[in-house]
VOGU-3710 file (C-alpha; in Angstrom, 3 decimals, decimal comma):
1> xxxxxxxxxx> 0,000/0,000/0,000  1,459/3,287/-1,051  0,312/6,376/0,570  0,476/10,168/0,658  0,411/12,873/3,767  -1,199/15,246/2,022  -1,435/17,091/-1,243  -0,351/20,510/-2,778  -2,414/23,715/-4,154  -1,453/25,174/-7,303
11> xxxxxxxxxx> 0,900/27,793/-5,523  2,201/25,007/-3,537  0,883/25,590/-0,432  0,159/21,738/1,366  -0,605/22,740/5,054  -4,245/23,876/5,149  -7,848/22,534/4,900  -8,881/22,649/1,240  -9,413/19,744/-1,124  -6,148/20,447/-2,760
21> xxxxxxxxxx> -3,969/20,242/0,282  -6,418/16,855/2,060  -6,996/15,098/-1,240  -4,121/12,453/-0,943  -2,615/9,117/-3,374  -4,014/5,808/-1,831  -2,564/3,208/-3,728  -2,677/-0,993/-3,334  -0,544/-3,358/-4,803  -1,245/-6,964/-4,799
31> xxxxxxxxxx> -4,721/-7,355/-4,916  -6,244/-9,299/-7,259  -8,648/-8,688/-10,295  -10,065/-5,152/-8,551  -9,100/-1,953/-9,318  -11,254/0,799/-7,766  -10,901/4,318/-6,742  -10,965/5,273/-3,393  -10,399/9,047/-3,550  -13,080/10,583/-1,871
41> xxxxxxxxxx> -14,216/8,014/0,390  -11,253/7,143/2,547  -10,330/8,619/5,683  -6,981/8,684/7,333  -8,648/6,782/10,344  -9,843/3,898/7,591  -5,992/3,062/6,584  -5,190/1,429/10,271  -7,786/-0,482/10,940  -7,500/-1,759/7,335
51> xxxxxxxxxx> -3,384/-2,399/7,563  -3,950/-4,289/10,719  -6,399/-7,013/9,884  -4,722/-7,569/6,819  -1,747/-8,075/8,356  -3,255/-10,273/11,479  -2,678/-7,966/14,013  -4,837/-6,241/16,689  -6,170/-3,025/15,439  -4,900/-0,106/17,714
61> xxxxxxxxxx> -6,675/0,323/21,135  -8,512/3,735/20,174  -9,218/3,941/16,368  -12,576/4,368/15,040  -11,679/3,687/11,667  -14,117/1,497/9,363  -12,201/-0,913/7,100  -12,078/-0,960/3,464  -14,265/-3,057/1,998  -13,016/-3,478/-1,264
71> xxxxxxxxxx> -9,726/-4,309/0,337  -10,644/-7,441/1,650  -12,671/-9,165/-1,587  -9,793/-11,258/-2,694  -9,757/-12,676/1,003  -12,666/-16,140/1,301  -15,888/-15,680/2,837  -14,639/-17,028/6,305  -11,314/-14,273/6,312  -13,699/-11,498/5,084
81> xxxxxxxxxx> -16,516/-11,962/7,414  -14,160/-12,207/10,099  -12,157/-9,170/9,668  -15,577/-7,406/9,457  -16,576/-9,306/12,799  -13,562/-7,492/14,531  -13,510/-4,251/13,240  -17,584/-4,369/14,723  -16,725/-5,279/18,275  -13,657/-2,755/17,996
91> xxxxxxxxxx> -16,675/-0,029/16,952  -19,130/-1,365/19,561  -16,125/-1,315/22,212  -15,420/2,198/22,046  -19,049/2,898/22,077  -19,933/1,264/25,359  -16,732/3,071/26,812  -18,252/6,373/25,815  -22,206/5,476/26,306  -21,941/3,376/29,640
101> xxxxxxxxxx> -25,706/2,402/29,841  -25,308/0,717/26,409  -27,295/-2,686/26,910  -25,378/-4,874/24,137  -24,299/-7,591/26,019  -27,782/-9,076/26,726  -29,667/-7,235/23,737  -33,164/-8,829/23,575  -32,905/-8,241/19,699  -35,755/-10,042/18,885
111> xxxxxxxxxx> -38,233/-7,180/20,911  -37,281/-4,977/17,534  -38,293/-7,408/14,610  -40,573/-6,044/12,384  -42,585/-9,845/12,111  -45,119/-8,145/9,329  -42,620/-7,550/7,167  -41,402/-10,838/4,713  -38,467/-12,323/6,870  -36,803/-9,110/7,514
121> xxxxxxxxxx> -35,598/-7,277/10,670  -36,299/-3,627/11,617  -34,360/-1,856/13,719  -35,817/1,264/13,643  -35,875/2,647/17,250  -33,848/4,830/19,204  -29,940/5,382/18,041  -28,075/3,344/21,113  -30,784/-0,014/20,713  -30,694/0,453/17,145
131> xxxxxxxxxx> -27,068/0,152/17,181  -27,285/-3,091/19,736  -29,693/-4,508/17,026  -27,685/-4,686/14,158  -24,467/-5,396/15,862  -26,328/-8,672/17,812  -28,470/-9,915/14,392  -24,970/-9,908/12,517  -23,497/-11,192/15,353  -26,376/-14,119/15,661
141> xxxxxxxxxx> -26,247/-14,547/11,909  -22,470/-15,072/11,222  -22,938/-18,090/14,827  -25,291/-19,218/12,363  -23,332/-19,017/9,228  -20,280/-20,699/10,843  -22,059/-23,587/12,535  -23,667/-24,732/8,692  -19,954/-25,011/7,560  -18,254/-26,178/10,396
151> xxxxxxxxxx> -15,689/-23,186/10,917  -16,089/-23,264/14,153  -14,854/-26,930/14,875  -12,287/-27,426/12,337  -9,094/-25,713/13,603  -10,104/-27,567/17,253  -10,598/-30,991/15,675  -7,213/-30,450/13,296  -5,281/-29,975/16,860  -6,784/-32,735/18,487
161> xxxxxxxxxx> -5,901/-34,824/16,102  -2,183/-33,770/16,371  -2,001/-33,928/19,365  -3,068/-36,999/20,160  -1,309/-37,970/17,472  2,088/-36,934/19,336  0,554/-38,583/22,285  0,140/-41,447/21,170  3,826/-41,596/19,907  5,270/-40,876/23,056
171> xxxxxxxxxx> 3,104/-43,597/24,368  4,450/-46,070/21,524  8,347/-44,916/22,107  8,195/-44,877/25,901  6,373/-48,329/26,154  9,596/-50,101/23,689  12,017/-48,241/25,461  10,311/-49,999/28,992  10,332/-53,088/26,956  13,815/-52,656/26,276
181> xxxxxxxxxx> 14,422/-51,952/29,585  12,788/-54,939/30,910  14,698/-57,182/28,139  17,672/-56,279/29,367  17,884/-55,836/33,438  15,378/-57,880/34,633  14,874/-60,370/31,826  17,525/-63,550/32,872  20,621/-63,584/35,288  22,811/-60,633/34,609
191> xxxxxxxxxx> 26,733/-61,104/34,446  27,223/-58,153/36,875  30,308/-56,833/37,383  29,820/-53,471/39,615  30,590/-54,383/43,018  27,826/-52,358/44,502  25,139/-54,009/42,367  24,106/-51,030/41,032  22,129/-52,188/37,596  19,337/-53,399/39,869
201> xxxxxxxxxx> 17,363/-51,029/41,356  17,023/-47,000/41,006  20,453/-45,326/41,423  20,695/-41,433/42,251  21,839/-40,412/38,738  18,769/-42,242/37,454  16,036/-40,633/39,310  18,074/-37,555/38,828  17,940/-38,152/34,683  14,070/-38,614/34,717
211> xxxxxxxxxx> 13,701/-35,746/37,431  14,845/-33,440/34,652  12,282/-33,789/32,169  9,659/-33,432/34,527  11,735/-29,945/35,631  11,525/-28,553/32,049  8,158/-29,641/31,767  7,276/-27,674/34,711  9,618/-24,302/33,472  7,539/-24,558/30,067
221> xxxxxxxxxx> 4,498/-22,797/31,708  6,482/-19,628/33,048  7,554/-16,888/30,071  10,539/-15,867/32,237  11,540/-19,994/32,756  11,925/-19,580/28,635  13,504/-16,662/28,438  16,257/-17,744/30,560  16,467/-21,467/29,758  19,804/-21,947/29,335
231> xxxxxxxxxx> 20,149/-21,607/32,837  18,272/-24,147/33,881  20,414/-26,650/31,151  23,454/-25,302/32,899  22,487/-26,067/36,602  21,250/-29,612/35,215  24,569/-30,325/33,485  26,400/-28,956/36,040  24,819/-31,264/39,084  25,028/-34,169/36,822
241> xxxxxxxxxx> 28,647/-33,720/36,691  28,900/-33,349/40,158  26,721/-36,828/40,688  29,627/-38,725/38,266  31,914/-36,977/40,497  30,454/-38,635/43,552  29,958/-41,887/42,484  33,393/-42,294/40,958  34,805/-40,824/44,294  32,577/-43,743/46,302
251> xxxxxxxxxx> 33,345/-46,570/44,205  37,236/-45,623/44,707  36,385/-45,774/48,235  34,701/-49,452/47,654  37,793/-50,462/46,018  40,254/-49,992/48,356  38,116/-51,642/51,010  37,067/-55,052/49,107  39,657/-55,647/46,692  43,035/-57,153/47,298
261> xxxxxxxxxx> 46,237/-55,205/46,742  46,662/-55,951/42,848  43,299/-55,737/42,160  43,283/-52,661/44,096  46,004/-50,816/42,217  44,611/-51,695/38,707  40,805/-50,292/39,636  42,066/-47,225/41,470  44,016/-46,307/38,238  40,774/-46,628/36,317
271> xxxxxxxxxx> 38,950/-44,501/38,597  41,193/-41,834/38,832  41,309/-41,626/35,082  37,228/-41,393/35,035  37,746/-38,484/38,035  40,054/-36,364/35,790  37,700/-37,026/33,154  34,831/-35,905/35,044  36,830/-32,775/36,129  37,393/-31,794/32,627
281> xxxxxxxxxx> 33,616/-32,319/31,871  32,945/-29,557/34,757  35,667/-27,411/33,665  35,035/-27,088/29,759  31,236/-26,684/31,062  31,920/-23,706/33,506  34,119/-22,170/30,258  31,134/-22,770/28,305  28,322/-21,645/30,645  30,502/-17,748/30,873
291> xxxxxxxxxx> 31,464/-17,758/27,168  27,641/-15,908/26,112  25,193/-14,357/27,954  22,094/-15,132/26,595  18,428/-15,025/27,533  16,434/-11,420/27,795  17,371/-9,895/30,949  21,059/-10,451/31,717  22,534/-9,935/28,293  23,996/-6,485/29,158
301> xxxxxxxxxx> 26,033/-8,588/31,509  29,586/-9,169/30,598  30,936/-12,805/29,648  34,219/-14,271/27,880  33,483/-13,559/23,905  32,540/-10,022/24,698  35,722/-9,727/27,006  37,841/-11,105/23,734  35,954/-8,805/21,546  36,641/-5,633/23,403
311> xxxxxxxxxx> 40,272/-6,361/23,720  40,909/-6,502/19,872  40,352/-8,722/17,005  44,347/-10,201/16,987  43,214/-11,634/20,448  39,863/-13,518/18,740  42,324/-14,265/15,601  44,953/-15,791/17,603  42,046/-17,690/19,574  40,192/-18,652/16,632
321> xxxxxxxxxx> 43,608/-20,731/15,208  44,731/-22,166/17,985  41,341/-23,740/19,095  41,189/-24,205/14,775  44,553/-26,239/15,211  43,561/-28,827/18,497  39,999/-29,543/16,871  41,524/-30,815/13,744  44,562/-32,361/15,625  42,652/-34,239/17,743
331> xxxxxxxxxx> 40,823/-35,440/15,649  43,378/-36,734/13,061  45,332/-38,344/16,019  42,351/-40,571/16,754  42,242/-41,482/12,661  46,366/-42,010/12,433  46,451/-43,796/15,729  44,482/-47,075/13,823  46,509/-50,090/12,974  45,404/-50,474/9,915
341> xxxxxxxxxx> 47,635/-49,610/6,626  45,066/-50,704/4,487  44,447/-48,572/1,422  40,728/-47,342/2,445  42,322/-46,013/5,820  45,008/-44,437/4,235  42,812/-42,424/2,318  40,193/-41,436/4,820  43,073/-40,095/6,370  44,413/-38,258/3,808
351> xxxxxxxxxx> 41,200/-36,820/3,114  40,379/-35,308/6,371  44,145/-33,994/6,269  43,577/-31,943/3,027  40,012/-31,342/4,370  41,727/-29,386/7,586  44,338/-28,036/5,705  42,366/-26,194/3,608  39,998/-25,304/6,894  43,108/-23,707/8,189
361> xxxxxxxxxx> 43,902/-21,759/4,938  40,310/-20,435/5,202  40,225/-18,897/8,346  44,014/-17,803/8,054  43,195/-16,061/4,588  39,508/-15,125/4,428  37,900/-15,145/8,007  37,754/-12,057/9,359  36,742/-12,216/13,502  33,563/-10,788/13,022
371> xxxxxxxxxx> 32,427/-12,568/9,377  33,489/-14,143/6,769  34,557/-13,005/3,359  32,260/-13,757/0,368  34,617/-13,587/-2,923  34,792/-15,453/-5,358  38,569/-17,318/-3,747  36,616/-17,613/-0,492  33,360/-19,170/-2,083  35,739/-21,579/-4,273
381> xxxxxxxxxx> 37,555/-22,570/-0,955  34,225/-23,612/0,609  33,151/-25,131/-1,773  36,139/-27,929/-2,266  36,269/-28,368/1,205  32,186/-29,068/0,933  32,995/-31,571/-1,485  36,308/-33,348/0,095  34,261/-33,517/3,231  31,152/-35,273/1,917
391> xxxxxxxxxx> 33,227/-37,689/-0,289  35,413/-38,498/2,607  33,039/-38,895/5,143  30,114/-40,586/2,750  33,122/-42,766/1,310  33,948/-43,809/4,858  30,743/-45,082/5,607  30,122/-47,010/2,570  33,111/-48,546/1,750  35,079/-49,461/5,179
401> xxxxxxxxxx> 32,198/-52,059/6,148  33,272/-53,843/2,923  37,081/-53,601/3,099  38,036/-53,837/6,607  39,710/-56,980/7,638  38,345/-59,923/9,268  40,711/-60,087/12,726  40,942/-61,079/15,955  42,782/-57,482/16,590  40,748/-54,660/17,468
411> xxxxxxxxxx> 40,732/-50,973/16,420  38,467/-49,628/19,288  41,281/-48,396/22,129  38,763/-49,303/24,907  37,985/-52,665/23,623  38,871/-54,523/26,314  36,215/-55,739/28,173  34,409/-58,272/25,703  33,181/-61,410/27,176  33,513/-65,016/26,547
421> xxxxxxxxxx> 30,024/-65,015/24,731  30,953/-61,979/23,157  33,663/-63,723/21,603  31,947/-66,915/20,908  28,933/-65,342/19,252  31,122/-63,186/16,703  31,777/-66,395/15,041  28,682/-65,974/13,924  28,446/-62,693/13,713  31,131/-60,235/13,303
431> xxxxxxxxxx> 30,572/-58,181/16,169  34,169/-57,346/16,755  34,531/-55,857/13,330  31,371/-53,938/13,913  32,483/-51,969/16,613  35,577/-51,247/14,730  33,994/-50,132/11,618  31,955/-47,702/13,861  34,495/-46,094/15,536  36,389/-45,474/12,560
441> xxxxxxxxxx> 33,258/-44,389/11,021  32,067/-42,508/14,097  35,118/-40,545/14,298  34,602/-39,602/10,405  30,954/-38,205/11,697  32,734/-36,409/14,215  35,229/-34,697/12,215  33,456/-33,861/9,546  30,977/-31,972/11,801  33,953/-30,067/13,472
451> xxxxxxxxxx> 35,459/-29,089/9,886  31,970/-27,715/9,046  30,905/-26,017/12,311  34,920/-24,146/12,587  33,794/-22,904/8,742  30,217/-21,442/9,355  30,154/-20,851/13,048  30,917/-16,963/14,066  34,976/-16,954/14,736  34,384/-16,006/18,340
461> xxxxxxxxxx> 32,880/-19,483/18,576  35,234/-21,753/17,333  36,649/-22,071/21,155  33,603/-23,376/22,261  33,563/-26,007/19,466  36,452/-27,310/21,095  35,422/-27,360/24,338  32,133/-29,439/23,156  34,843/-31,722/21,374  36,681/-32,141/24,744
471> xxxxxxxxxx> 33,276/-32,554/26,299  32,284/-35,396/23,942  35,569/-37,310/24,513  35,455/-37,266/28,105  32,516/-38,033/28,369  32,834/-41,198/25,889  36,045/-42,409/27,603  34,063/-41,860/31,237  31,326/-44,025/30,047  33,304/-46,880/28,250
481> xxxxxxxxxx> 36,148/-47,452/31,618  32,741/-47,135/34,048  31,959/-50,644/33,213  28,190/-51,569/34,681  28,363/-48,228/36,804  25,775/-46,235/34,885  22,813/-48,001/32,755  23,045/-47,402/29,059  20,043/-45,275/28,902  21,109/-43,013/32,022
491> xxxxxxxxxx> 24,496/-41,996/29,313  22,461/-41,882/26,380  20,501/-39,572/28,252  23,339/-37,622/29,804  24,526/-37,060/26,101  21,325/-35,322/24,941  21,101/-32,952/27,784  25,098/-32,352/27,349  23,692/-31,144/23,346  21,100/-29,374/24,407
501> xxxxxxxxxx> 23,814/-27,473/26,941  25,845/-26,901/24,207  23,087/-25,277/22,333  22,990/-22,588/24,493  26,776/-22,207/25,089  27,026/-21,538/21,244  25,146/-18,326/21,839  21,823/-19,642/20,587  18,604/-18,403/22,543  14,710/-19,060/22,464
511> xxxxxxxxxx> 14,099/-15,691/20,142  14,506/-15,998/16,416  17,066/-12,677/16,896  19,872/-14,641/17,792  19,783/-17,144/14,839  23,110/-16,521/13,188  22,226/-15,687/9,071  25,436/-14,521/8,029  27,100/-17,988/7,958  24,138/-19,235/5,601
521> xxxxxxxxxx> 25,749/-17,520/2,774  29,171/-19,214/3,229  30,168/-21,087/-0,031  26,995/-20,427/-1,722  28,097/-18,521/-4,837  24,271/-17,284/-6,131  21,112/-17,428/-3,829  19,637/-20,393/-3,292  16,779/-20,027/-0,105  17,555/-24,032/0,155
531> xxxxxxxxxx> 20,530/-24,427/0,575  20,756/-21,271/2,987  18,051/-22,611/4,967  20,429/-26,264/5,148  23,585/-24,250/6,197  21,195/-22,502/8,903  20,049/-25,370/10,189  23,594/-26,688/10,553  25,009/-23,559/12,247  21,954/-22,886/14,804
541> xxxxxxxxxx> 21,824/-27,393/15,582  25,442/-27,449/15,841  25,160/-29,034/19,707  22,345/-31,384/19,474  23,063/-32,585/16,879  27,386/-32,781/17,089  26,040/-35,219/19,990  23,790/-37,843/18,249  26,495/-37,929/15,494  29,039/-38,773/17,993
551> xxxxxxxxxx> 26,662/-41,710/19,641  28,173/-43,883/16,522  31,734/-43,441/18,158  29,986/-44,076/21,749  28,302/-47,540/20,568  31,671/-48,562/19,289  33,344/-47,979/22,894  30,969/-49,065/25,465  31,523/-52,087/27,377  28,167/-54,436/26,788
561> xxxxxxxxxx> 29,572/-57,410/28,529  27,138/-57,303/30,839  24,008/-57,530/28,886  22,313/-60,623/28,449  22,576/-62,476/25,000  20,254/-65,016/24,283  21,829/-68,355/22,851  20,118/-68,216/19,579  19,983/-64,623/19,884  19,559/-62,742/15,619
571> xxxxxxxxxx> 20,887/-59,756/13,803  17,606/-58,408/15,402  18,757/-58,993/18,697  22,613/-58,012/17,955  21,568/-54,881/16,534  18,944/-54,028/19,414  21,364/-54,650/21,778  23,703/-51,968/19,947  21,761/-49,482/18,827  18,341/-49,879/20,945
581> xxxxxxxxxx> 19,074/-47,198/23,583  21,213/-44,977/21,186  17,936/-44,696/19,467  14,923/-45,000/22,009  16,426/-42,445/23,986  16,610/-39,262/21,862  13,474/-39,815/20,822  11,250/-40,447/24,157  12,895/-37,426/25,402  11,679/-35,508/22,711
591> xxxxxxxxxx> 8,615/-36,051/22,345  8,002/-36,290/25,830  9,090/-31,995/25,040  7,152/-31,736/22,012  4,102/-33,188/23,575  4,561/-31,347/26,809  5,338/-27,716/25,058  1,943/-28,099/22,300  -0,340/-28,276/25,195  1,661/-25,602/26,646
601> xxxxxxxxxx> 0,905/-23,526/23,949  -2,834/-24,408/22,910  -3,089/-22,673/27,163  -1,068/-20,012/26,633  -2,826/-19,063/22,751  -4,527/-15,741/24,534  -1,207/-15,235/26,910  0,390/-11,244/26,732  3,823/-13,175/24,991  2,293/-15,675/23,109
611> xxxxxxxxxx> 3,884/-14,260/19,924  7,367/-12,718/21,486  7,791/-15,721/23,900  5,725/-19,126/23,737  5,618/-19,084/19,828  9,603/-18,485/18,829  10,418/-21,166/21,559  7,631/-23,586/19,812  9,241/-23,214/16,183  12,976/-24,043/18,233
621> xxxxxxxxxx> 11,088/-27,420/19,720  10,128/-28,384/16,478  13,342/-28,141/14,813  14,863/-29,699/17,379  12,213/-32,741/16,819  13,458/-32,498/13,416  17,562/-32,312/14,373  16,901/-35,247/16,557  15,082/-37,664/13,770  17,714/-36,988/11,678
631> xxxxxxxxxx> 20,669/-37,693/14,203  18,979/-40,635/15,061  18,191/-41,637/11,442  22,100/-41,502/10,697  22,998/-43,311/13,904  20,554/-46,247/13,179  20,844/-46,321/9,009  24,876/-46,233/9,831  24,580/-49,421/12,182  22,013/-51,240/10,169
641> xxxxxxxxxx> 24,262/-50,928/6,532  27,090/-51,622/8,533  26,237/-54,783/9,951  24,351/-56,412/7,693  27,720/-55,511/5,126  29,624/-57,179/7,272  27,465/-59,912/7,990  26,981/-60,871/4,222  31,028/-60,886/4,208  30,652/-63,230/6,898
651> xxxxxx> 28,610/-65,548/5,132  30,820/-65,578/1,814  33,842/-64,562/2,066  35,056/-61,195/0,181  38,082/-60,541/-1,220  39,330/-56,920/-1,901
//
């Protein structure tokens, strides 16, 4: 809509009262198959009200304004009659505000038919019940109107229907994760090995795990409890940490008191290896919980990037490289520390070498420490490092089921701990080279997400990649020496809150301001609202979903001696016993949230934030549905293809 302030006599005067001056342009753009001319018959007062309910917003407290009519024909009956329907009780509103003895609300309209006349209604008495009159027969005619077509009940029926369809897949996830549950602990003689017993029965850090959903349940109804919720994922991280921290400090304690001297020494040394690796969880996490201040109220507050800012962009640069230099170090030590010469390991490894090479170049050459550069060297760059990294890491997973070698030597560092049955069932199956070809391959995941996230991520953030790296690891190697001390789904578990932690550390918030867009456009030489939407996604899920991609690496390193294996146990059973819990567990949690935070919402529809607060956090919980399918889409399509690859080799042999 284009409009004028006023118009202009023929000496030029535009400030006065004639026709000249008040005659103004009203022009509209967009709407289809009507052209009409509205100057004479609209007043400055029409243009709001008109503006507003074609945009879907209130229309302002005060105006009196009558919309256009004319404005609103493209719109269908239901939009049209509607916007008329609130630009009446705006009217009628204002009117009872200035005429208090205005009896609207319980009208007897039906005293003022005219029943002589053919079907038609008079309303032809004094001004105030006149008004009442027509406002209640359109009122009692549109009830009418609706209720033949069924407006009324189709938006409620459409979100019954989805949500009890997302109830009843909570239902369906939560009752095979129980089942799983069941299968596992309490389903034949476990081959315990924690000295304390501690897979039977509810454990602290257990109660503590499910005690958390039902806390951000709870914070879901409160505006300010979304506002701020990376707080709350900070204080539940945190006190998790501290519970690992106590139970590795009592079973030490155990140990020295039940264990003979040899036994002794080899068991403290584990646990004193899990309790610096629980110290570096609650280290990197403090680092991570100061590095942004997010949220509403507190983020005038000072915290580490804006510290590193205000002291100069060498400081950030220098930052940026070295953290640059230990994510891609670390992560090609794990990749050259395998065994294996073979020719397909040889060039995964070259591949992720070139891959952070060139990652290096690009922030050396291009990044600046605020953004970075978009010409037409920098977009090329991107662009081959795009492609190295998906042929590498796609490569990896397709072809290193098929070529790695049938041994009784194992890849996986913390490998130690299989069992007899283990051992006697992978003659069957070939679980040993399972686990190996999903820690090579999990490692590939992991990297390649790091390479990706140190390109698009903000410069000031590529510190706190590393400290989620660090995170991951320690976190990993806590889990796989803890033996039988923590149930499966209790780490799984751990993991997702430790992503959704992350999310928060990277600067990300519940308001759609803080999504970062620049990095969108990195690599992308012309526009494509696709493939910016795909690097967005990356960039603002870089937590979540760095963690379910890393859950490949975690299968391949945790100790499952203790589970029960049936004698003529399947690939079904192999598999479910691999990937069950890595699976289950992302999702119940989930949508467990997504149920929880749609009826949250359908309460909250006529709340003061609705649109600022509960909405913006509802879009976030639905992407983060989304991240989470496809984490734990990769995690299970990876093991299945994996397996059954190597399972086929089993069968008949395969030479390469």
């Amino acid at each position: 809509m284009i409009v004028s302030d006023h118009g202009m006599t023929e000496n030029g005067n535009h400030g006065g009262s004639t026709y000249e001056e008040t005659d103004t342009l009203a022009l509209f753009i967009g709407l289809r198959n009507h052209v009409f001319d509205y100057a004479s018959v609209i007043n400055q007062i029409d243009i709001a009200p008109t503006l507003a309910l074609l945009f879907g917003v209130p229309i302002p407290k005060n105006n009196v304004g009558v919309l256009i009519r004319e404005a609103f024909d493209s719109l269908k009956e239901d939009k049209h009659l509607r916007a008329l329907e609130l630009n009446s009780w705006q009217l009628l509103r204002l009117l009872q505000a200035q005429l208090s003895g205005l009896p609207c609300r319980n009208f007897p309209c039906d005293a003022f038919y005219d029943h002589q006349s053919s079907g038609s209604t008079d309303c032809n008495h004094e001004t105030e019940d006149m008004l009442c009159c027509l406002y209640m027969e359109a009122t009692t005619l549109y009830t009418s109107w609706k209720s033949k077509r069924g407006f009324e009940w189709k938006p409620v029926k459409l979100l019954a229907l989805g949500l009890a369809t997302m109830f009843v897949s909570t239902v369906i996830l939560s009752s095979l994760m129980f089942c799983r549950l069941r299968e596992i602990y309490h389903g034949g003689k476990q081959q315990s090995l924690n000295l304390n017993d501690s897979m039977n029965g509810w454990s602290l850090d257990e109660t503590f795990i499910l005690s958390v959903i039902l806390i951000l349940v709870s914070s879901m109804t409160s505006s300010s409890m979304v506002e701020e919720e990376h707080y709350i994922w900070y204080f539940l991280i945190s006190t998790f940490y501290l519970l690992l921290l106590r139970k590795t400090a009592q079973s030490l304690c155990a140990v020295r008191f039940q264990s003979s001297f040899f036994t002794q020494n080899g068991q403290s040394r584990e646990g004193y290896f899990r309790m610096c690796f629980v110290f570096l969880l609650l280290t990197s996490g403090r680092v991570l919980r100061g590095w942004h201040q997010g949220g509403v109220n507190w983020t005038s507050l000072p915290d580490i990037s804006k510290w590193l800012e205000q002291a100069g962009s060498q400081h950030v640069k220098s930052l940026q490289l070295i953290s640059a230099f230990l994510v891609i170090s670390i992560g090609l030590f794990a990749l050259f520390s395998i065994e294996s010469k073979g020719k397909c390991f040889q060039m995964v490894r070259l591949s992720f070498l070139i891959s952070g090479l060139l990652v290096l170049l690009h922030i050396t050459k291009y990044q600046d420490y605020t953004f970075s550069s978009t010409n037409y060297g920098a977009t090329l760059l991107v662009q081959i490092i795009y492609a190295i990294l998906g042929v590498a890491t796609i490569g990896t997973v397709v072809a290193l089921p098929w070529v790695i070698p049938f041994s009784t030597s194992k890849i996986c560092p913390t490998d130690n701990t299989i069992s007899p049955l283990f051992l006697s069932i992978h003659e069957k199956f070939p679980l040993v080279e399972l686990r190996d070809s999903l820690y090579v391959i999990g490692w590939a995941y992991v990297l390649c997400w790091c390479l990706l996230q140190l390109l698009l991520q903000q410069p000031i953030n590529t510190t706190p990649i590393l400290l989620l790296l660090l995170q991951i690891l320690a976190g990993t190697l806590y889990f796989a020496r803890s033996g039988t001390h923590h149930k499966e789904w209790v780490e799984i578990a751990a993991f997702y809150y430790l992503g959704m932690a992350g999310h928060f550390a990277l600067g990300n918030t519940n308001t759609l301001a803080t999504i970062d867009v620049a990095g969108a456009f990195i690599g992308i030489s012309s526009h494509s609202t696709l493939l910016s939407g795909i690097l967005m996604f990356i960039i603002t899920y870089a937590s979540p979903m760095f963690i379910l991609l890393s859950l490949v690496m975690y299968i391949s390193m945790k100790n499952m001696a203790h589970l029960v294996i049936p004698e003529k146990a399947g690939p079904g059973d192999h598999l479910m016993m691999m990937l069950g819990f890595s699976c289950l567990v992302p999702l119940v949690i989930n949508s467990i949230l997504l149920t929880a935070y749609t009826v949250v919402l359908l309460l909250m529809q006529n709340h003061l934030f609705v649109w600022s607060v509960f909405s913006p956090k509802y879009l976030y919980v639905c992407a983060t549905a989304v991240c989470t399918y496809i984490g734990v889409f990769i995690v299970a399509a990876t093991g299945f293809y994996a397996y059954f690859v190597l399972v086929m080799r089993k069968q008949k042999p395969y030479s390469c």
